[in-house]
C-alpha positions as CSV (number, residue, x, y, z in Angstrom):
1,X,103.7,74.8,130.8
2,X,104.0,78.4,130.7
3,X,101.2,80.8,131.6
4,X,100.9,81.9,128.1
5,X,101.3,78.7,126.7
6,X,98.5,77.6,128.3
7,X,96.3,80.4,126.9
8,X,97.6,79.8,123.5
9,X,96.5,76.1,123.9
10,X,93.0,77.0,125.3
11,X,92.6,79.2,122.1
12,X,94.5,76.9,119.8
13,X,91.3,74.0,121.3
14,X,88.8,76.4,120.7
15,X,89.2,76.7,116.9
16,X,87.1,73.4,116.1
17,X,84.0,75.0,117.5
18,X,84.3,78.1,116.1
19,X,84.3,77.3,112.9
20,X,81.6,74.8,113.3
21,X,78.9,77.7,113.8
22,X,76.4,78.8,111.5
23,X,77.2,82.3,110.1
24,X,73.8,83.0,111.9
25,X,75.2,82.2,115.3
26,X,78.4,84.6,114.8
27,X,76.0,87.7,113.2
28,X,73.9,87.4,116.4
29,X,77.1,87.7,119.0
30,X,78.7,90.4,116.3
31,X,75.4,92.3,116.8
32,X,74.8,91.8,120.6
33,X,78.4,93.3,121.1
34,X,77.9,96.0,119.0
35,X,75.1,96.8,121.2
36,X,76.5,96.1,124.3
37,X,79.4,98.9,123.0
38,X,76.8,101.5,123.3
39,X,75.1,99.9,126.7
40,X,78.8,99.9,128.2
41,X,79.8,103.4,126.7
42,X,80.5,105.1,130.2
43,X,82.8,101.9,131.2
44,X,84.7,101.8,127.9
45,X,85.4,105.5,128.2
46,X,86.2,105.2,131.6
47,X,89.1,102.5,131.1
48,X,90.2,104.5,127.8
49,X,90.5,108.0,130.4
50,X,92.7,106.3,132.4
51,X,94.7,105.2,129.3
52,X,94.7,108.8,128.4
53,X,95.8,110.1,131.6
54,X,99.3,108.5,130.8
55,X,100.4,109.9,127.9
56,X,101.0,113.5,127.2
57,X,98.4,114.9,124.7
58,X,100.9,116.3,122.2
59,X,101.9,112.9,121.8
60,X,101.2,111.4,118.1
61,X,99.5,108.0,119.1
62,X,97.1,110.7,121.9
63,X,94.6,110.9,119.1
64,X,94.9,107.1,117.8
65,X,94.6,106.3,121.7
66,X,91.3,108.8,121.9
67,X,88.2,106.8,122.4
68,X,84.7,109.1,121.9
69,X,81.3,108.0,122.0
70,X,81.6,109.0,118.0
71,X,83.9,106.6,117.7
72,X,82.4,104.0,119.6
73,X,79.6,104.6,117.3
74,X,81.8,104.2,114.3
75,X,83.0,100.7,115.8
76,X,79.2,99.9,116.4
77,X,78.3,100.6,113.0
78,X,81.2,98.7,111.9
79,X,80.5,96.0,113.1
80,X,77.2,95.5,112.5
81,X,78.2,96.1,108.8
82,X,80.9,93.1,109.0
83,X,77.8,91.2,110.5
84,X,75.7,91.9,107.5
85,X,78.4,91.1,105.2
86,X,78.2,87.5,103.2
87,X,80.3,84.3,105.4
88,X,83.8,84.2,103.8
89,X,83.6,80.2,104.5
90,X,82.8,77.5,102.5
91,X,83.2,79.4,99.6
92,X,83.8,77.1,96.1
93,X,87.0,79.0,94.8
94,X,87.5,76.4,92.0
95,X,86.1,73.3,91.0
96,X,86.8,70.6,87.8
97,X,86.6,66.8,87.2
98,X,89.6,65.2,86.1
99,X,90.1,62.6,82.9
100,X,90.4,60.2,85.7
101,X,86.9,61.1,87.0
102,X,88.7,62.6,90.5
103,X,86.2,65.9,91.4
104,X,88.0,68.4,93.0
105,X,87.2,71.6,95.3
106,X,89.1,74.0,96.5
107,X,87.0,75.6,98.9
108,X,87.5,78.5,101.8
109,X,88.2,78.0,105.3
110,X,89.8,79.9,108.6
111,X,93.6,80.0,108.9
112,X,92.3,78.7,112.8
113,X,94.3,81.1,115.3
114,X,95.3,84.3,114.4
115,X,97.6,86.5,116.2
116,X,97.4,90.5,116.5
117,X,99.9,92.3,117.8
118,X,99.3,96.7,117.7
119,X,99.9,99.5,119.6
120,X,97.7,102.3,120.7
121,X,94.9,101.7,119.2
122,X,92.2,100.4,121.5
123,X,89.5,100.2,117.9
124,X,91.6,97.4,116.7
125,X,90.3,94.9,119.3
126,X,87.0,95.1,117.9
127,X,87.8,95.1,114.4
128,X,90.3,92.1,115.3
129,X,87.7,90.4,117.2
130,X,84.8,91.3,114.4
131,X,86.9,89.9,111.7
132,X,87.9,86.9,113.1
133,X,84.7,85.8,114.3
134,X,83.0,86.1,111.3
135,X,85.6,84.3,109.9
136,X,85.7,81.3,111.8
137,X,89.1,82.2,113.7
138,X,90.0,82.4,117.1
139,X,92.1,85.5,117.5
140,X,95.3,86.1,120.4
141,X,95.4,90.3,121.0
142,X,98.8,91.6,122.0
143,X,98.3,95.6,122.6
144,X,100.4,97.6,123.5
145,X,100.7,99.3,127.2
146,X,99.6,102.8,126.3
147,X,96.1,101.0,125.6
148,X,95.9,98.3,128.2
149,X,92.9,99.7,130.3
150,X,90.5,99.9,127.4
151,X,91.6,96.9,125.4
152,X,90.7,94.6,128.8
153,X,87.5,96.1,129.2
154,X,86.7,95.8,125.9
155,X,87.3,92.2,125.8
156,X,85.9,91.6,128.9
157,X,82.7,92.6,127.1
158,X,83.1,90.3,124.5
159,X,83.7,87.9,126.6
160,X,80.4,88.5,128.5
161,X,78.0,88.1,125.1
162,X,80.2,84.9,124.2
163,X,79.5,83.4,127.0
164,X,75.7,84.6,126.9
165,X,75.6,82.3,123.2
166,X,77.3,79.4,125.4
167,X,80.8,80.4,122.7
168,X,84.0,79.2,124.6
169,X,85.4,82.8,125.2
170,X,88.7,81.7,124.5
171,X,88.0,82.2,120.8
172,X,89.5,85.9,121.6
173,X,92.6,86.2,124.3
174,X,94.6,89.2,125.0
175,X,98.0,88.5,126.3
176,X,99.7,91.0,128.8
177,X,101.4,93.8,127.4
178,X,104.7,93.0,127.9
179,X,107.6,92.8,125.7
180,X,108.1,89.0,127.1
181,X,104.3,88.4,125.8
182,X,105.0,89.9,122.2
183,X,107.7,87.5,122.3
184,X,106.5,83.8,122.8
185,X,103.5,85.1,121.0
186,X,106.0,85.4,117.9
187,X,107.2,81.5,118.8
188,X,104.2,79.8,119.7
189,X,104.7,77.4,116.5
190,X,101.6,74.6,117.0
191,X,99.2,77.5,118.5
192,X,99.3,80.6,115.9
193,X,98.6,80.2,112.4
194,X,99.2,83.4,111.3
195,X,100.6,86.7,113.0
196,X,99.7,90.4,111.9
197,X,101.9,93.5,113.4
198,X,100.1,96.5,113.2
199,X,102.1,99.5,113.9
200,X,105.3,101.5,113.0
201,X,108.3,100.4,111.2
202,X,110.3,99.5,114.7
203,X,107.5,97.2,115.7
204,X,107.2,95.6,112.1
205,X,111.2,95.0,112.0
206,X,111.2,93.7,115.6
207,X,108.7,91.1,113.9
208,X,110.4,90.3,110.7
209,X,113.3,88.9,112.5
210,X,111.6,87.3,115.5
211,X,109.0,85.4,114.1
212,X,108.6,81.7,114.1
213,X,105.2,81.9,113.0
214,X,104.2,82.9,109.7
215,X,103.8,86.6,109.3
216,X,102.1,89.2,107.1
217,X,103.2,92.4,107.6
218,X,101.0,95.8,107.4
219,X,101.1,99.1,108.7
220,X,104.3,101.0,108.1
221,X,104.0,103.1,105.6
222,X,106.2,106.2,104.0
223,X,103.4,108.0,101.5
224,X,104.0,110.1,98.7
225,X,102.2,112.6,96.8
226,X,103.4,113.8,93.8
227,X,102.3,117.2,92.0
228,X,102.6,116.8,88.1
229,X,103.1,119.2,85.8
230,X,99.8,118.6,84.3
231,X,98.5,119.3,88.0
232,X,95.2,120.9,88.5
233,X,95.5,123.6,91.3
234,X,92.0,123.5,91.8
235,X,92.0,120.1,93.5
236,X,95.9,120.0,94.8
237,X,95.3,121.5,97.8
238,X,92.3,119.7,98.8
239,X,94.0,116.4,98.1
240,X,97.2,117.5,100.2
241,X,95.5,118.8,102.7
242,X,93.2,115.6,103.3
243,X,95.8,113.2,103.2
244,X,98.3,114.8,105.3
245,X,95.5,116.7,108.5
246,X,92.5,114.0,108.4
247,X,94.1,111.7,110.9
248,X,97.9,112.7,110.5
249,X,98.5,109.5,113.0
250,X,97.5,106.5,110.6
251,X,99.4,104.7,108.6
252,X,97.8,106.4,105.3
253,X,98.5,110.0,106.4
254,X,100.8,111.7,104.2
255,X,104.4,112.1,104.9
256,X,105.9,113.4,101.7
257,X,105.1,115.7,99.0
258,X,106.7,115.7,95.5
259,X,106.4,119.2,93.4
260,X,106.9,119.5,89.6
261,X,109.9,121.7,89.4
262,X,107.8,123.4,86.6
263,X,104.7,124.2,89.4
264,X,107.3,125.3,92.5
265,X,105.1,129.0,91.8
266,X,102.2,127.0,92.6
267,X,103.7,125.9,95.6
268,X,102.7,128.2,98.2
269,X,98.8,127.7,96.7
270,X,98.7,123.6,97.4
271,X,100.3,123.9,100.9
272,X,97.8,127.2,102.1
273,X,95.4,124.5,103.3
274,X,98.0,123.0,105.8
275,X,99.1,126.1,107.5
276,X,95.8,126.3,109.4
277,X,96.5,123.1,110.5
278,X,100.3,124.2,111.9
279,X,101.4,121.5,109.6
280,X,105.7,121.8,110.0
281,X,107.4,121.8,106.5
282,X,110.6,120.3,106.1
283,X,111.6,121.4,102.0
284,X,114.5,121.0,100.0
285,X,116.4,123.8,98.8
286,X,114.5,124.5,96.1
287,X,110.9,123.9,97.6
288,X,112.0,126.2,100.6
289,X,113.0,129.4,98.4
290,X,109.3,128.9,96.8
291,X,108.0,129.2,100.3
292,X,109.8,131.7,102.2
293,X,108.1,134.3,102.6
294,X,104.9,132.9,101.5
295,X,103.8,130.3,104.4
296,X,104.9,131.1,108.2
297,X,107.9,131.2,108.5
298,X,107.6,129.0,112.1
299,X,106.5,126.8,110.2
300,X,108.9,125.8,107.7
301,X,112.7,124.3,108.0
302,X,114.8,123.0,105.5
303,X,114.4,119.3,104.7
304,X,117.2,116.9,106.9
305,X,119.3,113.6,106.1
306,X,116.1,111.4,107.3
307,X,113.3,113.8,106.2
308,X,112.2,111.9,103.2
309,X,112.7,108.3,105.0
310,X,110.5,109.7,107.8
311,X,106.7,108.0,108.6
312,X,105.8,111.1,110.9
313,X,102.3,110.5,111.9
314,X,102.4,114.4,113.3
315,X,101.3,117.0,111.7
316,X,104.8,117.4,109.6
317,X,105.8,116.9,106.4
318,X,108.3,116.8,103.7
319,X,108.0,118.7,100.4
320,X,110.9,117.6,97.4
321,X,111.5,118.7,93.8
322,X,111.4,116.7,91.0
323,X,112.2,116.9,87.3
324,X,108.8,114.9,86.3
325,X,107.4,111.6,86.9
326,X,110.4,109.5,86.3
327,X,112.1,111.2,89.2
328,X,109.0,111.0,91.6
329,X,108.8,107.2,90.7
330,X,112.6,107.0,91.2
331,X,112.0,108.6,95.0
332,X,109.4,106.5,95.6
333,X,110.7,103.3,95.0
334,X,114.0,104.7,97.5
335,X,112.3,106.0,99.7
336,X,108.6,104.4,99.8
337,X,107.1,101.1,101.8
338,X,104.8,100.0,99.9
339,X,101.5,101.1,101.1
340,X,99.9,104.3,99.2
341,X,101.1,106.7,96.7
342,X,99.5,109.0,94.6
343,X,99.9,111.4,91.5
344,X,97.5,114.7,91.0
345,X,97.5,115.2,87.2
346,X,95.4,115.8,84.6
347,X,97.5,113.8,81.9
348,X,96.0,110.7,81.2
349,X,99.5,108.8,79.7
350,X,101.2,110.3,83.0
351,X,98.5,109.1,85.4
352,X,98.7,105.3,83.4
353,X,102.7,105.7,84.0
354,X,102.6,106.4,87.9
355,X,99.7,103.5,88.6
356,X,101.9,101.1,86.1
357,X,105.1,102.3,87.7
358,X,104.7,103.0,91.3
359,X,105.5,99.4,93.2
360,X,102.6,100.1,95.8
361,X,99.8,98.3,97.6
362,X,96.7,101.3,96.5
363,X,97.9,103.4,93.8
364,X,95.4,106.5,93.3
365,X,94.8,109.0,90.4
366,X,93.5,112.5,92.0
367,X,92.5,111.0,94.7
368,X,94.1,111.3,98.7
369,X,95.5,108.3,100.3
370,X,93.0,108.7,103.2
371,X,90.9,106.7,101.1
372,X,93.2,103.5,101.7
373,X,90.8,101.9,104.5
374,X,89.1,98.3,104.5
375,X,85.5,100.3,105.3
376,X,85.8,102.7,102.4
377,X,86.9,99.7,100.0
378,X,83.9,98.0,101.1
379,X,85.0,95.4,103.3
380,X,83.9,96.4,106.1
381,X,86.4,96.8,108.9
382,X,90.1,95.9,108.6
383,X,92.4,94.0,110.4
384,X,95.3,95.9,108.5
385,X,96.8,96.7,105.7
386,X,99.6,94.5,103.9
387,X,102.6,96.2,102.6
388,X,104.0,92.6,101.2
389,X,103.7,91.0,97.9
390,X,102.9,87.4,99.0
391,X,99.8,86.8,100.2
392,X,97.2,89.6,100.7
393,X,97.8,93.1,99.7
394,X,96.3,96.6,100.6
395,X,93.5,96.9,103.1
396,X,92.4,93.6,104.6
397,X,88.9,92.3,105.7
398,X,87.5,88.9,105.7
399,X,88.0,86.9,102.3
400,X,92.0,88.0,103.1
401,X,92.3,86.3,106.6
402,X,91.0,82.8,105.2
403,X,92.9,80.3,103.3
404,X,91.9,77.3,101.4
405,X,92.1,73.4,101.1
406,X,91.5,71.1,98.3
407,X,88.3,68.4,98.5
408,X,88.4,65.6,96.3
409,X,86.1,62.9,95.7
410,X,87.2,59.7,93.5
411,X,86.0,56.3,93.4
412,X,88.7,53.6,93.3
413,X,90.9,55.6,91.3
414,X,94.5,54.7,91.8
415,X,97.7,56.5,90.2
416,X,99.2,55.0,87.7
């Protein structure tokens, strides 16, 4: 037996347990690590700085890498709030007596080992680790290298309150961050129940066609917004500019912006905002002549072969003209993946359209991607977000990492 095979069978036996607690047990380890976050602040950041050290800081993962003591409050306070939330478990999702007088259930229950495999994002492992636990399921991390340092010390703190509650601590694993690791983590068939790649489009395809293990796939995402002609100027920019500088290295940053052909004069207007950011333009022919001269001219290049294919989680982004709606749902369905798109218009039958339309996990109206986020939906933290059909969609939090099993109670019934 293989060293990793070994952990995945340790975690695979720890599964019973787990989901034996009370919801009360798991709330009290949620909230002792969230405290222990803040008690171990100088140790997390420590391990994180040495994560830091090796990688340039113009790098695009640098700031998804970047650990603060705000955002180790942010991971406190989220999960404390997945600890306050209602248990996903046990939950009656459908219930009916037959003619036959069979009374069936179909009721909750953990998928039983998760797998997680991400990149630089060290605030994963405890949103990973949150989720699961309240969930009943034992979770196997696979970071990435860039990360290492601070995802082992942050699991070595979880492992320190679990085994302060007497939990095995081999409800949460994290493998070595190897490329040989990612792989028999992708073929552990009998250990993982489900698998979750969190990252760019390379990582998501390396999973798509390695997996043995059922996979749901999240992440990736190519996002549009598209100016109508009914566009209100007033709130354009603000939208723009918060989708495209808030965090330009997530997954719901915006990459590409459609303009009305009828609004290219209000062109320079919407994209003002981004210049003071040193956001990179890369604009058709037509987009381009509506900006030269009227944003800095460093800044903007005319659009490539790849531009409007391109996630760029930088502080770049692509600007093409449309006819109207039917063209920007046209480019979106070529060149989209399925994770946000939205439409800034003040036509209600045009707004209808795009949300009908638009084959997309969040669809918004007036409203910047940035919103796409299992905390602002309300669930509390996410484990991801699903780009697929089957299964869950959009933002992920605990009802969408549990499945469900049928009870049913008879009394001598046989089948006819």
């Amino acid at each position: 037996m293989s060293r990793l095979e070994s952990i995945f069978k340790r975690v695979k036996a720890s599964c019973k347990k787990l989901a034996q607690l009370h919801d009360e047990e798991r709330n009290a380890v949620l909230r002792e690590v969230a405290h222990a976050i803040i008690s171990h602040q100088e140790e997390l950041l420590t391990a994180n700085a040495i994560d830091l050290s090796q990688m340039d800081s113009q790098h695009p993962l640098y700031d998804r890498l970047l650990l603060t003591p705000q955002r180790l409050e942010e991971i406190t306070s989220g999960i404390l709030h997945v600890a306050s939330l209602p248990s996903p478990l046990g939950k009656i999702l459908k219930e009916e007596k037959l003619k036959n007088g069979l009374h069936l259930q179909r009721i909750s229950v953990p998928y039983g080992v998760i797998g997680m495999i991400y990149e630089a994002r060290p605030n994963v492992t405890y949103d990973v680790f949150s989720l699961c636990f309240k969930s009943g399921n034992a979770a196997i991390l696979k970071g990435g290298k860039d990360a290492d340092h601070s995802n082992r010390a942050a699991v070595k703190l979880i492992h320190e309150v679990l085994v302060k509650h007497n939990i095995d601590p081999n409800v949460v694993a994290l493998l070595p961050a190897t490329h040989e690791a990612t792989g028999e983590m992708l073929n552990a068939v009998g250990y993982i129940d489900l698998c979750i790649p969190r990252g760019g489009k390379e990582l998501i395809k390396f999973v798509r066609n390695t997996a043995k293990v059922p996979v749901i796939e999240t992440g990736a995402g190519v996002v549009h917004a598209y100016f109508d002609k009914d566009g209100d100027i007033q709130i354009g920019p603000a939208i723009i500019h918060n989708a495209k500088t808030r965090r330009p290295s997530v997954c719901n940053a915006l990459d590409t912006l459609l303009i009305n052909r009828d609004r290219l004069e209000d062109l320079d207007i919407l994209c003002k905002p981004l210049a003071e950011h040193h956001v990179w333009l890369y604009a058709d022919r037509e987009a381009y002549s509506a900006l030269n001269g009227r944003y800095p001219a460093s800044l903007l290049y005319p659009s490539q072969e790849r531009t409007f294919d391109t996630e760029w989680m930088d502080y770049k982004m692509g600007i093409r003209t449309v006819q109207d709606v039917d063209e920007a749902i046209a480019h979106i369905a070529l060149h989209g993946s399925g994770h946000s798109e939205c439409i800034i218009t003040e036509n209600r039958m045009v707004a209808l359209k795009f949300q009908q339309e638009v084959d997309a996990a969040c669809v918004y109206v007036n409203a910047p991607t940035s919103f796409t986020d299992g905390a602002q939906f309300g669930l509390g933290a996410e484990i991801g977000i699903s780009t697929q059909k089957l299964g869950p969609r959009g933002p992920m939090g605990l009802e969408e990492i549990t499945t469900y099993k049928w009870l049913i109670r008879g009394h001598g019934q046989v089948r006819p």
